[in-house]
C-alpha positions in Angstrom: 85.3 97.6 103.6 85.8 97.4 107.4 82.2 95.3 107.6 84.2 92.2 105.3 87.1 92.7 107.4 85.3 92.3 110.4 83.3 90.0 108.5 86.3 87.9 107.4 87.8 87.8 111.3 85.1 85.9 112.3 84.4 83.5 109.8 88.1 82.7 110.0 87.6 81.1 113.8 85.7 78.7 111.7 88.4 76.8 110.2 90.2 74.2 111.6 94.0 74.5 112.1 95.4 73.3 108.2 93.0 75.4 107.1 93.1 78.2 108.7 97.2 78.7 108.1 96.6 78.1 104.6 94.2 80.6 104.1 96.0 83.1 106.5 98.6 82.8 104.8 97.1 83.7 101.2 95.2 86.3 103.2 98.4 88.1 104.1 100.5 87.3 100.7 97.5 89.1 98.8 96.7 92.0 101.1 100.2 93.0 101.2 99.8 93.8 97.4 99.4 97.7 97.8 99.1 98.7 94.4 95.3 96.9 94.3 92.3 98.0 95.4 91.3 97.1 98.8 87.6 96.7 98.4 88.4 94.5 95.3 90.8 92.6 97.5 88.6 92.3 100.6 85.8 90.6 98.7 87.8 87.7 97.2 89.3 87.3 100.1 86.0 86.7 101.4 84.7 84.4 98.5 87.8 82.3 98.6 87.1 81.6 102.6 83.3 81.0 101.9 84.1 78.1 99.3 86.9 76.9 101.6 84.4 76.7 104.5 82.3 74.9 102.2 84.7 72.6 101.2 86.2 71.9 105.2 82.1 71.3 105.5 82.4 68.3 102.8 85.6 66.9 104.8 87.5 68.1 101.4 90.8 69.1 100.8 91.8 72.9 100.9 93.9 71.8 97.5 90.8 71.5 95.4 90.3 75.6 95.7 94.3 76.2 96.3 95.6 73.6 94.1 99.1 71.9 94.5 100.9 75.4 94.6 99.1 77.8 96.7 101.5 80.9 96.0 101.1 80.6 92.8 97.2 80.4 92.7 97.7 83.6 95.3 99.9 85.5 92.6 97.6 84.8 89.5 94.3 86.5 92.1 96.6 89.3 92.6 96.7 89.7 88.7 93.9 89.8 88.1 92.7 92.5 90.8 92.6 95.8 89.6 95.4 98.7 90.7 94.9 101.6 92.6 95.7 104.8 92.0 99.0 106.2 92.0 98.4 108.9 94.3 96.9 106.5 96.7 100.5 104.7 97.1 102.1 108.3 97.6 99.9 109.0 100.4 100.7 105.5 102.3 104.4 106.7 102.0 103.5 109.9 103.1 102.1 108.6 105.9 104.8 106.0 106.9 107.5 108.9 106.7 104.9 111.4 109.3 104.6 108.2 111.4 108.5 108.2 111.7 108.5 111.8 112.5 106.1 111.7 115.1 107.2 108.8 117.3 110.7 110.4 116.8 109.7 114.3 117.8 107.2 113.4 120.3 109.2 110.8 122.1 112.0 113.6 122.1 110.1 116.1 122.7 108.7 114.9 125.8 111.8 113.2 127.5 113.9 116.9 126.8 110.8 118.5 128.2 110.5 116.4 131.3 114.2 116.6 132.1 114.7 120.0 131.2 112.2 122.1 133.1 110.9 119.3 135.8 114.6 118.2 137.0 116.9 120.6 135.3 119.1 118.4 134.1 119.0 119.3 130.2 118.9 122.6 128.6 115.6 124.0 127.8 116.5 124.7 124.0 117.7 122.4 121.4 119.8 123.7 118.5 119.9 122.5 115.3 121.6 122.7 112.1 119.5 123.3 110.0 121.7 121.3 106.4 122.4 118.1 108.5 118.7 118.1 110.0 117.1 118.0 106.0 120.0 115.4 105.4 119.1 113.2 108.7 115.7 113.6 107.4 116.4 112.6 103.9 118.4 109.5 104.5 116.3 108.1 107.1 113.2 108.4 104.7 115.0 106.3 102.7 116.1 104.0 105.2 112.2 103.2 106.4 111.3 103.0 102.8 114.1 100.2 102.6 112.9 98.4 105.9 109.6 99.2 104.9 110.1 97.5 101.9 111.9 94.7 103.1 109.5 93.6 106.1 106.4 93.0 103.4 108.8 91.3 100.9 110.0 89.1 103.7 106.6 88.1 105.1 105.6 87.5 101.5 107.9 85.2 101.0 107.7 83.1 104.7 103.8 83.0 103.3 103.2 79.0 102.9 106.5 77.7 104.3 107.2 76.7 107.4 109.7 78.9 109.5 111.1 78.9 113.0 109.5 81.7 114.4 112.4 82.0 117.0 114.6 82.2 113.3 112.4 84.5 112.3 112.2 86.9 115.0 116.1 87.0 115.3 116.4 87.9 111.8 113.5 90.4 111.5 115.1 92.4 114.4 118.7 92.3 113.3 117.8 92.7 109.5 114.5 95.4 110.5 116.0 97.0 113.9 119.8 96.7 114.8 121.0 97.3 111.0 119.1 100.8 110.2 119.0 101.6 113.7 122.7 102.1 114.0 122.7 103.8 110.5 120.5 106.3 112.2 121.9 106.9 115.4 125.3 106.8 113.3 124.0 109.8 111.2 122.9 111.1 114.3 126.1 111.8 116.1 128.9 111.7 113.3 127.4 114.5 111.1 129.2 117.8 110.8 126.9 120.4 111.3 125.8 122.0 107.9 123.9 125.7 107.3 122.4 127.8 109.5 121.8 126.6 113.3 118.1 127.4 114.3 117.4 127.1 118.4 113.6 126.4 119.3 112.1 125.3 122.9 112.4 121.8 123.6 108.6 121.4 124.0 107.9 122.3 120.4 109.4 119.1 119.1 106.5 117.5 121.3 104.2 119.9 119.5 106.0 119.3 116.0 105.7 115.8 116.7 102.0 115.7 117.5 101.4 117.7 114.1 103.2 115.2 112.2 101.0 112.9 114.4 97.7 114.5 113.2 98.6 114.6 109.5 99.3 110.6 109.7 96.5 109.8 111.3 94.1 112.1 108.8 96.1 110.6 105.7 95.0 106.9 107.0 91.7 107.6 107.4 91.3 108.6 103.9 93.7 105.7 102.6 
């Protein structure tokens, strides 16, 4: 599958500039269909830009392949491709939530670490609680499964229409950053502790974090 992407990155250069946002655009609206197969999806997203190569070669109109409503000729392809497997979509989740957890622990880890035991100026523990960790952990799963979510149903829909990107990017990062980010850090800090504390090294959320890392990384490879 990585030979037609490759594949379809280069042919793309070849289309002039109406082109080549029209078919981006269907590019994008179909690939971010995650409950069809990719190789299915890669190779009519490859036929589609050889006949519209073709017809930009006959000076024709990219509406004799897309017709007058391109989303909709882009919904009836994803129809007709064929689903994947369930237990393919849980491991892409799976992987978005290790993701989370890694960035988070090893950023954490190594800041603590740094400032702890190269300029004393944090403790060289962290405790936690253990019922408000699992909670924290809970809730922001949902959260980036929400934003998650949300980002791919937004660019679905700025597919074929012409948006401001300075709009665009004001919204995305109040609607995909401020709003859960303060939901977490609220979380964060306004939690009562809950359960058993349990103390551990600062470094071994770097470590935890790098684990988490590993897992991700293994579960995309095989996605």
């Amino acid at each position: 599958m990585s030979t037609l992407v490759e594949e379809n990155n280069e042919k793309r250069n070849q289309l002039n500039k109406e082109n080549k946002k029209i078919y981006e655009d269907m590019m994008v609206y179909i690939r971010l269909s995650f409950n069809k197969s990719d190789q299915e999806t890669e190779e009519v997203l490859m036929e589609l830009l050889d006949h519209l190569l073709v017809l930009q070669a006959e000076g024709r109109d990219s509406s004799e392949l897309f017709g007058s409503d391109p989303r909709q000729y882009a919904k009836d392809i994803i129809g007709e491709l064929p689903q994947t497997v369930p237990r393919k979509m849980m491991a892409l989740f799976v992987m978005g939530i290790c993701y989370f957890l890694s960035v988070y622990m090893l950023s954490t880890g190594l800041i603590r670490t740094i400032l702890s035991y190269g300029f004393q100026q944090m403790e060289p523990t962290k405790s936690y609680s253990l019922g408000t960790t699992v909670i924290i952990i809970i809730v922001s799963s949902i959260i980036l499964s929400v934003v998650g979510y949300s980002v791919f149903r937004y660019i679905k829909w700025s597919c074929f229409r012409d948006i401001s990107k300075i709009k665009e990017f004001l919204v995305s990062c109040f609607l995909f950053g401020v709003v859960p980010g303060t939901v977490f850090f609220a979380m964060y800090y306004w939690l009562p502790p809950l359960g058993p504390t349990l103390t551990v090294p600062v470094y071994w959320l770097g470590i935890a974090g790098a684990v988490f890392l590993l897992v991700a990384e293994t579960l995309r490879r095989k996605a």
